[in-house]
Residue, then its C-alpha position, 0 to 999 in steps of 0.5 A: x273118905x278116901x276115895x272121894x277126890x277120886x269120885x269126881x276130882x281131876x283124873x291122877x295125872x296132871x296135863x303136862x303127864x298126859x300131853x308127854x304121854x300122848x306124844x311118847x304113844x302117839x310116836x310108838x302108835x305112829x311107828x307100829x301102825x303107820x299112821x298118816x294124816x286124814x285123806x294122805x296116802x302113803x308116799x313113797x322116797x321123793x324121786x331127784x325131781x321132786x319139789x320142796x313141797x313134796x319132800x317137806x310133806x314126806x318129811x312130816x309124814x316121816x316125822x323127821x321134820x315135824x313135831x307133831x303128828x296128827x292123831x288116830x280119829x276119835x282118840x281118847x284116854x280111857x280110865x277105869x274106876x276102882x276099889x267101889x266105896x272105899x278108902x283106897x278107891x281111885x282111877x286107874x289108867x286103862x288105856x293110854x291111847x284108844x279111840x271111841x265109836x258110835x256104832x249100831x246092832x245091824x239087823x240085815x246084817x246078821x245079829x250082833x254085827x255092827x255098822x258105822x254111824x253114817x252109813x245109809x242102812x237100816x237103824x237099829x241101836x246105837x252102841x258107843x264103843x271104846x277100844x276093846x274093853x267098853x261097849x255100851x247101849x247108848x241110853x240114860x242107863x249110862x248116866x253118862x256125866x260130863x266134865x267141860x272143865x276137864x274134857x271128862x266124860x264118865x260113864x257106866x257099862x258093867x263098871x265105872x268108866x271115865x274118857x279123856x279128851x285131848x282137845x277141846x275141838x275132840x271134847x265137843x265133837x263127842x258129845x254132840x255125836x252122843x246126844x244124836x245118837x241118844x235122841x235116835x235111840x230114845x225117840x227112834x227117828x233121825x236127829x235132824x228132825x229133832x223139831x217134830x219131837x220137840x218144836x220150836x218153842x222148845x228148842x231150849x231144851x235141846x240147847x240150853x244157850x237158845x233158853x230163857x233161864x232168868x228164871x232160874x237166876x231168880x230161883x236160884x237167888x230165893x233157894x240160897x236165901x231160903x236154905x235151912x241145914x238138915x240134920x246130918x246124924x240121923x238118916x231120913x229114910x232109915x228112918x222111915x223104913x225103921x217107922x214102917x218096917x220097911x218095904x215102903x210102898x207109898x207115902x200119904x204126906x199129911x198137911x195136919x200132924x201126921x203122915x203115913x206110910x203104907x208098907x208090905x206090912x200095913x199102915x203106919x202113922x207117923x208124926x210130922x215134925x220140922x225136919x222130918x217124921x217120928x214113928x206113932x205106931x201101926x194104925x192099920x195092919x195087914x194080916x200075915x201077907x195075905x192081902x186082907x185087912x186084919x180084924x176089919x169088915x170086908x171080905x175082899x183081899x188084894x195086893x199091897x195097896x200102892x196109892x193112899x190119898x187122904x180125904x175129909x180132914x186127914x180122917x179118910x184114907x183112899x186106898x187102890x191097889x193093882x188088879x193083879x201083880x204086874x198090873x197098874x191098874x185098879x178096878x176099885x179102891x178102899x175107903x178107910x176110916x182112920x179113927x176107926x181102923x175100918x174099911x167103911x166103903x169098897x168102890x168100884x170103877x164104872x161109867x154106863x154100868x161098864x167097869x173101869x180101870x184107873x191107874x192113878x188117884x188125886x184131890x182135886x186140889x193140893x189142900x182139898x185133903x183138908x175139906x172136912x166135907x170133901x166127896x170128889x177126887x181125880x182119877x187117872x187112866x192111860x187115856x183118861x181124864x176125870x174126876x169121881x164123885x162118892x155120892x153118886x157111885x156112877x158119877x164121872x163128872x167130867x172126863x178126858x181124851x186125847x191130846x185134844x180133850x172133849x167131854x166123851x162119855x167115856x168114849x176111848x180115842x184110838x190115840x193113846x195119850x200114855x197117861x202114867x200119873x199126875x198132881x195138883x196144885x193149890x188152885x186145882x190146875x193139873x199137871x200130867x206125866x206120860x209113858x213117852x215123857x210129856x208133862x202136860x199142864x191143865x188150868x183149872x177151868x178147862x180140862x179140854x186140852x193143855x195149856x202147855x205141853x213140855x216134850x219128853x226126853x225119852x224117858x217115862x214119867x213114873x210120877x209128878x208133882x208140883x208145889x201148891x202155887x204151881x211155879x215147879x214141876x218136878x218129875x220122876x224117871x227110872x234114872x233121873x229127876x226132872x225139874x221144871x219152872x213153869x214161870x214165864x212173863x208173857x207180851x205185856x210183860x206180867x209173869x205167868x205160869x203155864x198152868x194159866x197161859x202158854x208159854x210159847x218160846x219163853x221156856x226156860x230148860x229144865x234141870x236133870x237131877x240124877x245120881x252120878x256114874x259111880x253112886x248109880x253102878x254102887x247101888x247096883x242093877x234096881x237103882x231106880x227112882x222112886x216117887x219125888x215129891x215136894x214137901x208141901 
């Protein structure tokens, strides 16, 4: 389209154009406001005695003997992106010369008053603010992008901003002062002590140059290899919202000839092809919105289901549905029988005759779908691990607490691990996402305690999955995307993933995906990842 050099391509003026303009703002700036070099006063006419010195630096100040004149602190060039998605879209200059601060909202210092990064007082937020028109929370609401090639950073605050640097040196300085202030924000302790969020072994993620990424070379090798075009005339997800008639709630990806997609409306089985789905027809329906399966023995009714696990060959289908609206936890579920079109079992979540919650259900393995004879499934709560049995209604078979996890019976620990969702992989190892951002990986015969632990970034884990041979982890957030490689090759040189070993320092960084500035702010305020998933 029109706009798309302007979306993300070089900024409309060229170097020489900017360098002029600098110099003609910076000669206007010095003259209307006085500038003078850092950690100079102001000097007064030279006195008969003065030395050479004196008088050649009076004549720098002056800039009657020297060229260049030393620029206001944190000075930038601020763009304003314009025209959204359309072809006369484009950046337009905003302000030629401003300067950007880190400041925070100061408490004791009334509401709304601001202090200078730096200053030993009590911390709030940080707000990165630019000139007079940019004021904006530091946080991955910003989706902030970077350009090292063009010293660019762009940005969103009510708006698509971009900033130009005018040194390398000015370039580097910013985006280490935004990602301390970003640690601050997220993870609310000072950013020397980025080591007791992270630890050692995970340094990589804080600076990628200090990661193992030959991994990555590999895979990145395999993916172009592997690289099949997708058809490009017909849209995916217009598709399966057309299949489902919108209002997609969660997606049942079978491993046999159909998937199903759970909507506002009902169920909706559609056909598994080579590049996508094909609408099959409703299989089950939801009675004119009132939370109730239509025609269908039971007498319970309830919220649009937002987990369906498929069980028993792909003819069963779990379905648990939130207590109430605004709540993720379940209190039961229903188990459907696909052929049928019926409800055939209502569950209920107890252990010692005391009832439960479950905020997440799984199989206990990536394939276990596929067991004609299948009864056991995962379940998952905000400090629970475990696994339930259906032929045996009080059956919790093992269970998990806490960062360090022991058989409990059903006992809470004080410490709230935040468990949020989780998956498997084909051999059963588990992989976990939690409210503070952690990823933990679980081996298949142990569910005591982790084999490894990635630190979060700040941001909660929505949902998690992982491909069936466990080399890949890729997790969701509200604004971005994380990938993982769990691969790493350990003393004697075998390589392992994390699932089976840990992975002490030999951890390669992980990949953010996540939409640009311009496409985040164009689809607007509930832009929100939801469920990323593999294929398979």
């Amino acid at each position: 389209m029109g706009g798309s050099h302007s979306r993300e391509g070089n900024l409309s003026d060229s170097e020489e154009e900017e360098e002029e303009e600098v110099e003609s703002e910076e000669e206007q700036t010095g003259r209307r406001e006085q500038l003078t070099p850092p950690h100079r006063t102001t000097s007064g006419s030279p006195s008969s005695s003065a030395s050479l010195d004196e008088i050649n630096a009076t004549l720098k100040d002056l800039k009657l003997k020297y060229g260049n004149v030393p620029r206001a602190k944190n000075a930038v060039k601020l763009y304003l992106h314009i025209g959204g998605n359309t072809p006369n879209a484009k950046w337009i200059i905003s302000e030629k010369f401003t300067a950007y601060a880190f400041v925070e909202e100061n408490a004791d210092l009334g509401e709304g008053s601001l202090k200078v990064k730096g200053e030993k007082k009590f911390q709030r937020k940080w707000v990165m603010k630019v000139g007079s028109k940019v004021r904006a929370l530091v946080s991955p609401s910003m989706q902030l992008k970077m350009f090292d090639d063009q010293r660019r950073v762009d940005f969103v605050c009510d708006g698509v901003w971009a900033l130009k640097f005018f040194s390398p040196e000015d370039y580097r300085v910013f985006l280490a002062e935004y990602q301390n202030c970003l640690f601050e924000n997220l993870h609310e302790i000072e950013a020397t002590n980025k080591d007791d969020i992270y630890g050692k072994d995970f340094r990589g993620w804080i600076n990628p140059k200090e990661a193992d990424d030959s991994m990555w070379e590999d895979a990145e090798e395999n993916f172009k290899e592997a690289y099949t075009p997708v058809r490009d005339r017909e849209d995916l997800l217009e598709e399966l919202e057309e299949a489902a008639n919108g209002g997609i709630q969660g997606i049942a990806m079978g491993a046999l000839d159909y998937s199903f997609l759970v909507s506002d409306s009902g169920i909706e089985a559609v056909k598994n092809m080579n590049h996508g789905i094909h609408g099959k027809g409703v299989a089950v329906k939801f009675s004119d919105g009132k939370g109730k399966f239509s025609g269908l023995d039971t007498s319970s009714s309830f919220e649009t289901p937002k987990k369906a696990l498929l069980m028993r060959a792909e003819t069963n289908m779990l379905l648990m549905n939130p207590a109430g609206e605004g709540k993720p936890h379940a209190t039961g579920l229903h188990q459907l029988d696909i052929e049928t079109g019926k409800v055939v079992t209502e569950w209920k979540f107890a252990k010692d005759n005391t009832e439960i919650t479950m905020r997440d259900i799984t199989n206990d393995s990536k394939g276990a779908q596929l067991d004609p004879s299948g009864s056991t499934f995962l379940g998952l709560d905000d400090r629970r691990l475990c696994r339930w049995d259906m032929r045996d209604r009080r059956g919790v078979v093992q269970q998990l607490d806490g960062p360090v996890l022991h058989w409990t019976d059903g006992h809470q620990f004080a410490s709230n691990t935040k468990f949020m969702c989780f998956a498997t992989t084909g051999d059963g190892c588990i992989v976990v996402g939690s409210a503070d951002g952690k990823i933990r990986l679980y081996s298949d015969r142990s569910m005591r305690m982790a084999k490894t632990a990635f630190p979060g970034l700040g941001s909660p884990i929505t949902h998690v999955d992982v491909t069936y041979d466990g080399k890949w982890v890729l997790g969701t957030t509200d604004t971005y995307l994380i990938l993982i490689c769990t691969l790493f090759t350990d003393k004697d040189g075998r390589t392992k993933t994390g699932f089976t070993g840990r992975m002490g320092n030999k951890i390669a960084a992980p990949r953010l995906l996540k939409l640009t500035p311009l496409d985040s702010h164009l689809a607007g305020e509930n832009n929100k990842f939801h469920g990323g998933q593999f294929s398979w």
